[in-house]
C-alpha positions in Angstrom: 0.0 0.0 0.0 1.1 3.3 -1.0 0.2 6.4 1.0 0.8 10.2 0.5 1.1 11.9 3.6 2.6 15.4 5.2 5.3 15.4 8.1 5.1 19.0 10.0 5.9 19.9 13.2 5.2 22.2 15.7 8.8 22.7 18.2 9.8 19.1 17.4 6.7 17.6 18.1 6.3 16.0 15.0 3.1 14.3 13.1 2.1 12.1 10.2 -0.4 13.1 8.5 -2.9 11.6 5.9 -5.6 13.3 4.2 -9.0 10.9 3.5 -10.7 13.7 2.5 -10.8 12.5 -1.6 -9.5 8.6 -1.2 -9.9 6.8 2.4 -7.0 5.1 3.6 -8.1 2.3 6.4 -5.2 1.8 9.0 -5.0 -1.1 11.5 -3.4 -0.2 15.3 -0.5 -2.1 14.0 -0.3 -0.2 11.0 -0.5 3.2 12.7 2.4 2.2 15.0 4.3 0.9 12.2 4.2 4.6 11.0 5.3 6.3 14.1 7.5 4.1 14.7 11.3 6.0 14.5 12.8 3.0 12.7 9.6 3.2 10.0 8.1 7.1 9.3 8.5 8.3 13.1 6.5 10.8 14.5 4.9 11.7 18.3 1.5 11.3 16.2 -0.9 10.4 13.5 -3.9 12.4 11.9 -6.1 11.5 9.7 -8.1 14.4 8.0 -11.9 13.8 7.2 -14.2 15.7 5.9 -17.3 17.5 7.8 -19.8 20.0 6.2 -20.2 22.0 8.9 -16.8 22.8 9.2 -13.1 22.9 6.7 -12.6 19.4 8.3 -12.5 17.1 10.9 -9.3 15.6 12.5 -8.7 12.1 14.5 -5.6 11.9 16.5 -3.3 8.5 17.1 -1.1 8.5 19.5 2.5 6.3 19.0 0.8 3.6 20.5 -2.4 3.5 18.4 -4.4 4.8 20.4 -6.9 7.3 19.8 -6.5 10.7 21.5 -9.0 13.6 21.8 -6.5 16.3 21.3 -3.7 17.8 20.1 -2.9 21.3 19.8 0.0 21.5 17.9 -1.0 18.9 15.8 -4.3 21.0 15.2 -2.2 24.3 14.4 0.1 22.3 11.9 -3.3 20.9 10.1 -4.6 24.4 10.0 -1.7 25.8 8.2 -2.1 23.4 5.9 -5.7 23.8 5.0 -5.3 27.5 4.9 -3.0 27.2 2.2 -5.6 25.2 0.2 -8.3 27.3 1.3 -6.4 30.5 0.7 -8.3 31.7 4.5 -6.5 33.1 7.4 -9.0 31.5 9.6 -9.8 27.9 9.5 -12.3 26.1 12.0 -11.4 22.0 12.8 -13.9 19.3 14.4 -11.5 17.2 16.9 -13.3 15.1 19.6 -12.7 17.9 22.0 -14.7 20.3 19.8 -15.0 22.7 16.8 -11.4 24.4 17.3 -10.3 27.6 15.4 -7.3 28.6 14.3 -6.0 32.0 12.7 -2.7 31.8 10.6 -0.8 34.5 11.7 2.0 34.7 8.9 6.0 33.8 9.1 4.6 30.4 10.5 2.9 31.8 13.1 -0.5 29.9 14.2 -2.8 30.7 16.8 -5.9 27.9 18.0 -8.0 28.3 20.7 -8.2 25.3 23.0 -11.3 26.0 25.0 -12.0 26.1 28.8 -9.7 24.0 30.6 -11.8 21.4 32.8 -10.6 21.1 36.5 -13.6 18.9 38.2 -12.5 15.4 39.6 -14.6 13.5 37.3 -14.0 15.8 34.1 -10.1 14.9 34.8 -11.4 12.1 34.5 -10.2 11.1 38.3 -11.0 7.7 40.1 -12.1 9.2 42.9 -13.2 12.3 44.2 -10.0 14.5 45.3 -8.8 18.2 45.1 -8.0 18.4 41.8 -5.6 21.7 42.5 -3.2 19.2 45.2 -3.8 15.4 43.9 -0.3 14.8 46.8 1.1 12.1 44.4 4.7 12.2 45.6 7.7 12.0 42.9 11.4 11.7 43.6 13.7 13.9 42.2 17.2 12.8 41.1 18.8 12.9 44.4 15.6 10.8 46.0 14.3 13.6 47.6 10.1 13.5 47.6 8.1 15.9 46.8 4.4 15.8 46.8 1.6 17.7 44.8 0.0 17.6 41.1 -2.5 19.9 39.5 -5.1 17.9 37.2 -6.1 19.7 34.0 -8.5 18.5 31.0 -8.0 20.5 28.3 -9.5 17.6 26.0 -7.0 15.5 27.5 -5.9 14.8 31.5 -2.8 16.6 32.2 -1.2 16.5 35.8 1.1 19.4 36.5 3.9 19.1 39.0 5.8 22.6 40.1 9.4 22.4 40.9 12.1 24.5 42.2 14.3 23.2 39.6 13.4 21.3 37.0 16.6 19.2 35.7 16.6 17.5 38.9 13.6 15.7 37.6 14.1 12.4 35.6 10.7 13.0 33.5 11.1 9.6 31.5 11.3 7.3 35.1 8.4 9.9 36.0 6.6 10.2 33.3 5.7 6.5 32.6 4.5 5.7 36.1 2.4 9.0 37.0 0.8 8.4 33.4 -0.5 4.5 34.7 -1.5 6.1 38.6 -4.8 4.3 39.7 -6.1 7.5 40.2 -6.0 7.8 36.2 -8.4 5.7 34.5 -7.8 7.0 31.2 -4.2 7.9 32.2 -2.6 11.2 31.8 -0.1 13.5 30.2 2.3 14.3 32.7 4.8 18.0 33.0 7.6 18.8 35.5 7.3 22.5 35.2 9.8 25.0 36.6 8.4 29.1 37.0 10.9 31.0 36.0 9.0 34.5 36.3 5.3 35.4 36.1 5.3 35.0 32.5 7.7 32.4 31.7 7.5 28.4 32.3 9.7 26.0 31.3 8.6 22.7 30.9 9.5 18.8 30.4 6.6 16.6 28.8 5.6 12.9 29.0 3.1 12.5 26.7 -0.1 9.7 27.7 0.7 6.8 24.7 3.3 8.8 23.2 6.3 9.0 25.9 8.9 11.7 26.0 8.1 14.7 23.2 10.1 17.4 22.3 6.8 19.7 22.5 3.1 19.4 23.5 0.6 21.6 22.8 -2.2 20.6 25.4 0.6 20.5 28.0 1.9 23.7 27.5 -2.1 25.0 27.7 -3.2 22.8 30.8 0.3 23.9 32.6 -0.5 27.8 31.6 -3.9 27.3 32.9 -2.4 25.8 36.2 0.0 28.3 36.6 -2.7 31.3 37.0 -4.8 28.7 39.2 -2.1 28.5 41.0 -1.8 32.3 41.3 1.7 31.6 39.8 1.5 33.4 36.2 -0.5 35.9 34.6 -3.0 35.7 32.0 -0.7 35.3 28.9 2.3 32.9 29.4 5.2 31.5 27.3 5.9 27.5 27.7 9.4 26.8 27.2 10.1 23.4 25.5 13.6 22.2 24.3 13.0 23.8 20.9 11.5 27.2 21.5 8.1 29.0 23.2 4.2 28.3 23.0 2.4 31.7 24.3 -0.7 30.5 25.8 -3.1 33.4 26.6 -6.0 33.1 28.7 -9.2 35.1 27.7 -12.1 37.2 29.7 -14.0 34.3 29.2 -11.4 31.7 30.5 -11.0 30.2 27.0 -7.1 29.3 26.5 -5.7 30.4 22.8 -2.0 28.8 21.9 0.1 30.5 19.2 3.3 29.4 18.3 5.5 27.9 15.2 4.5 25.3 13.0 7.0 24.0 10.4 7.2 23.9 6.5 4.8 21.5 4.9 6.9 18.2 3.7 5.5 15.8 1.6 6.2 12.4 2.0 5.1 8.7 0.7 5.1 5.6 2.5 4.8 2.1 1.6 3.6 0.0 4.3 
């Protein structure tokens, strides 16, 4: 089988994606991990673009592991570059499982989506039991085996636990990240951030991303951990997320909608033979 697909990226975190708009092409789970696989195509994940009349079109995220996800916000500002270009519209509007999200192409690369109002009740995270969302107290070790204990939980289409930190390199995010992402108290598991304040409107941030693992960049992270931050009364309303490859500025509205603009990369076109 021979597929056309785009690579782009948003900071490094990279996707496949295919467009079933005018031919469907059917994937297995084996199939889709073949593909973002790093020995095969790699990437952090998947999309397959449909179409839907009552938007430009809808999107369906797969995560490394084949699993479905219901969002991805740099995934979503990649997809609405590229659908801009073929539209020749600075705003396009996407259907995700997390709702109609709309984008604005800014120029030079530049995309901005809103995200939505971030969810914080237990059983929106979704949570196993009913807990203070702002303190969950799941303790970590840092490198020297020294415990710390807190965790904000965020939904921002996705669960997202948050963990603040004095300093965040001496935090081993990938011994982290795998077991905080399988806690019992996750039944649909979680995306999981060691974040570090560095000033009222600066974060910087490592990522372990629920059925993806480590990732250069995450979109929803970088908006649930913005959202935290002011909840937290530890950032203002507009806040960049520093990743290993530059800056998401995630703003947060009147309304308490969170918007996300940041770089996407040139559109590459690629075929694959599975």
């Amino acid at each position: 089988m021979d597929i056309k697909a785009f690579k782009m990226d948003g900071l490094g975190n990279d996707f496949v994606i295919i467009d079933n708009r005018q031919k469907t092409t059917n994937l297995t789970k084996d199939q889709i991990i073949k593909i973002c696989d790093r020995n095969f195509v790699g990437c952090d994940q998947l999309i397959l673009i449909g179409t839907d009349k009552s938007v430009d079109a809808n999107l369906k995220f797969y995560n490394s592991d084949g699993g479905e996800s219901g969002a991805c916000g740099n995934g979503t500002r990649c997809v609405a570059d590229l659908i801009s270009k073929e539209l020749n519209n600075k705003s396009v509007v996407l259907k995700t499982l997390s709702g109609n999200l709309k984008s604005k192409i800014l120029g030079n690369n530049i995309v901005t989506t809103e995200i939505g109002k971030a969810k914080i009740e237990w059983n929106e995270i979704p949570l196993s039991e009913k807990l203070n969302t702002n303190n969950l107290n799941i303790k970590i070790n840092d490198r020297n085996n020294k415990e710390y204990s807190g965790g904000t939980a965020v939904n921002v289409g996705n669960p997202h636990i948050i963990f603040f930190v004095n300093e965040i390199d001496n935090f081993d995010i990938k011994k982290i990240g795998p077991n905080i992402e399988n806690h019992k108290i996750f039944p649909e598991r979680c995306n999981v951030t060691i974040a570090q304040i560095i000033n009222r409107s600066l974060i910087k941030v490592k990522v372990w991303e629920r059925g993806a693992g480590l990732t250069k960049a995450c979109g929803t992270a970088a908006c649930a951990t913005a959202f935290a931050g002011k909840l937290n009364n530890l950032t203002d309303n507009e806040t960049d997320i520093e990743f290993e490859k530059g800056k998401l500025t995630i703003s947060i509205d009147e309304k308490n909608s969170i918007h996300m603009r940041g770089p996407v990369s040139d559109i590459k076109e690629i075929n694959i033979k599975l």
